[in-house]
Backbone as a ProteinNet text record, in pm:
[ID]
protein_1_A
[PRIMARY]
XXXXXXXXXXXXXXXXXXXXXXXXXXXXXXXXXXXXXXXXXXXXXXXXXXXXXXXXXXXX
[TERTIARY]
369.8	287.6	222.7	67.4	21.6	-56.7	1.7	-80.1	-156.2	-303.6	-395.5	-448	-469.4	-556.9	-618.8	-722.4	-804.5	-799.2	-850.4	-787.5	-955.7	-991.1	-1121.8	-1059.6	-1171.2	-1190.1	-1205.8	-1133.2	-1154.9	-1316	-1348.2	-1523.5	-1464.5	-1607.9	-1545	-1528.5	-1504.1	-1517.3	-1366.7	-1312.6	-1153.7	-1084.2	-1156.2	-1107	-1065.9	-1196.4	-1184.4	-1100.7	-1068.9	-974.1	-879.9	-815.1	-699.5	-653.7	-723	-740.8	-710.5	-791.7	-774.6	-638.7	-598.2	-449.2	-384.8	-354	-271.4	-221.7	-395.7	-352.3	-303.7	-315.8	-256.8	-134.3	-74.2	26.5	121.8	53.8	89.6	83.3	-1.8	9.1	113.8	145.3	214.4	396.1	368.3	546.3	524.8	467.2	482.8	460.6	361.7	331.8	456.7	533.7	658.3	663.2	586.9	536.8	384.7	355.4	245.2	311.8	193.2	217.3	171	135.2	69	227.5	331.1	441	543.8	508.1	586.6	581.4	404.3	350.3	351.5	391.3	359.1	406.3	527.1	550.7	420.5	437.6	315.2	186.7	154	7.9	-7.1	125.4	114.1	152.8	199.1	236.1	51.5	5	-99.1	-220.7	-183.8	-304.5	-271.8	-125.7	-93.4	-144.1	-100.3	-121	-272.8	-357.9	-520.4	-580	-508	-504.3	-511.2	-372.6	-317.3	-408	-420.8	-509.9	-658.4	-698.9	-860.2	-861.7	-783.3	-754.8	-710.7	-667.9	-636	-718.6	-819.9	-918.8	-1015.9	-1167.8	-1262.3	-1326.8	-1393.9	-1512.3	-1413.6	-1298.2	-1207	-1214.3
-704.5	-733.4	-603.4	-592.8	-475.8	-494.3	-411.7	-487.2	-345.8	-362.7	-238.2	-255.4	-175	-147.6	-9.7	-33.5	115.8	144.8	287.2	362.9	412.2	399.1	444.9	579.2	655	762.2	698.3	760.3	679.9	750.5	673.7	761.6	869.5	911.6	1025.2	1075.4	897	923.8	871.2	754.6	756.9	890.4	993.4	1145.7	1180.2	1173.5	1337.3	1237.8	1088.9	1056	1132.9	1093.8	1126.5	1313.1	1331.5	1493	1516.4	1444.1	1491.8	1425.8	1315.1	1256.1	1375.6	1415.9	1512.3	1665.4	1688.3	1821.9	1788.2	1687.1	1639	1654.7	1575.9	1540	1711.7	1807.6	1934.8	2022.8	1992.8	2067.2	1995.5	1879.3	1800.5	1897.2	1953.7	1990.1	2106	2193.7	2291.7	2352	2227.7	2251.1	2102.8	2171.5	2019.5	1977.4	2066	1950.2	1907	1825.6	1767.5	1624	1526.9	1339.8	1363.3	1456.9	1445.2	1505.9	1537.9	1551	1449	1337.7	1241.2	1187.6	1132.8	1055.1	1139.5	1219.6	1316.6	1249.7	1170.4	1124.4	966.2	936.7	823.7	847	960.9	1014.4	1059.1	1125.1	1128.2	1062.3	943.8	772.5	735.7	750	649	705	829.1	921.3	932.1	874.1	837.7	702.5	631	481.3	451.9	539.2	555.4	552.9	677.4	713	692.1	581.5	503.5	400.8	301.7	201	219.1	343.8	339.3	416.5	443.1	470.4	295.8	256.2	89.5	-6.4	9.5	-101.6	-23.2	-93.2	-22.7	-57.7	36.6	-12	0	59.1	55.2	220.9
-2518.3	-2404.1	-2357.6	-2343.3	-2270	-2167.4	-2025.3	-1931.5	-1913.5	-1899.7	-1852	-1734.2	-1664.8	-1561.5	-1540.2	-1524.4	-1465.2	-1305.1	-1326.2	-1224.9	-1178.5	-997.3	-1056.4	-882.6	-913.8	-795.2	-655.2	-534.4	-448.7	-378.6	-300.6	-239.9	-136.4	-163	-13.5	108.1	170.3	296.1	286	203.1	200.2	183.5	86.9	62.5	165.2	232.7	325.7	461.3	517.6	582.4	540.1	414.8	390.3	387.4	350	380.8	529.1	608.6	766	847.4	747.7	826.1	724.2	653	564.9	660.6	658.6	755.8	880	953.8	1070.5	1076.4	972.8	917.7	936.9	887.4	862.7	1001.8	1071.9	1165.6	1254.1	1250.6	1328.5	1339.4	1190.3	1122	1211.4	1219.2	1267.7	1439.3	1520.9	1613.8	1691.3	1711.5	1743.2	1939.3	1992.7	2134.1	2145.2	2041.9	2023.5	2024.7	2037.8	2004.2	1832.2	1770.1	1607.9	1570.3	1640.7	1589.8	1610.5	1661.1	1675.6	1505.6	1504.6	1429.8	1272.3	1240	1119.3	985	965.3	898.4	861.1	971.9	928.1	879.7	897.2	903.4	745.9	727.5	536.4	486.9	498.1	485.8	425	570.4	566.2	475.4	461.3	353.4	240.1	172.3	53.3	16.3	126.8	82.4	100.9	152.3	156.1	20.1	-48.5	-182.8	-286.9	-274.1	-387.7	-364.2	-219.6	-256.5	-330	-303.5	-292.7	-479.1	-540.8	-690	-743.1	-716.5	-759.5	-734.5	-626.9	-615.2	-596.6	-681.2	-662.2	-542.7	-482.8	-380.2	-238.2	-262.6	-162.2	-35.3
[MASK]
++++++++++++++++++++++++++++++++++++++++++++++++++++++++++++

């Protein structure tokens, strides 16, 4: 059995989201009485799963 699927580039306005929840994400670790340090874990949650979706479906 071979199952294929292609993988396409995500555009670059999903990019550069995910880029800007990432560094969020980063400044969140280091600046710790902020609300972007509550949320830091979600924020590179949501810029992975930005990622992964917009590489798995095109036009995403």
């Amino acid at each position: 059995m071979h199952i294929s699927f292609y993988l396409t580039p995500p555009s670059r306005v999903i990019f550069y989201i995910s880029v800007i929840l990432t560094v969020l994400a980063f400044v969140g670790e280091f600046k710790k009485d902020s609300l972007i340090s509550d949320f830091k874990f979600w924020l590179a949650a949501v810029a992975a799963v930005l990622l992964i979706l917009s590489t798995l479906f095109s036009g995403f």
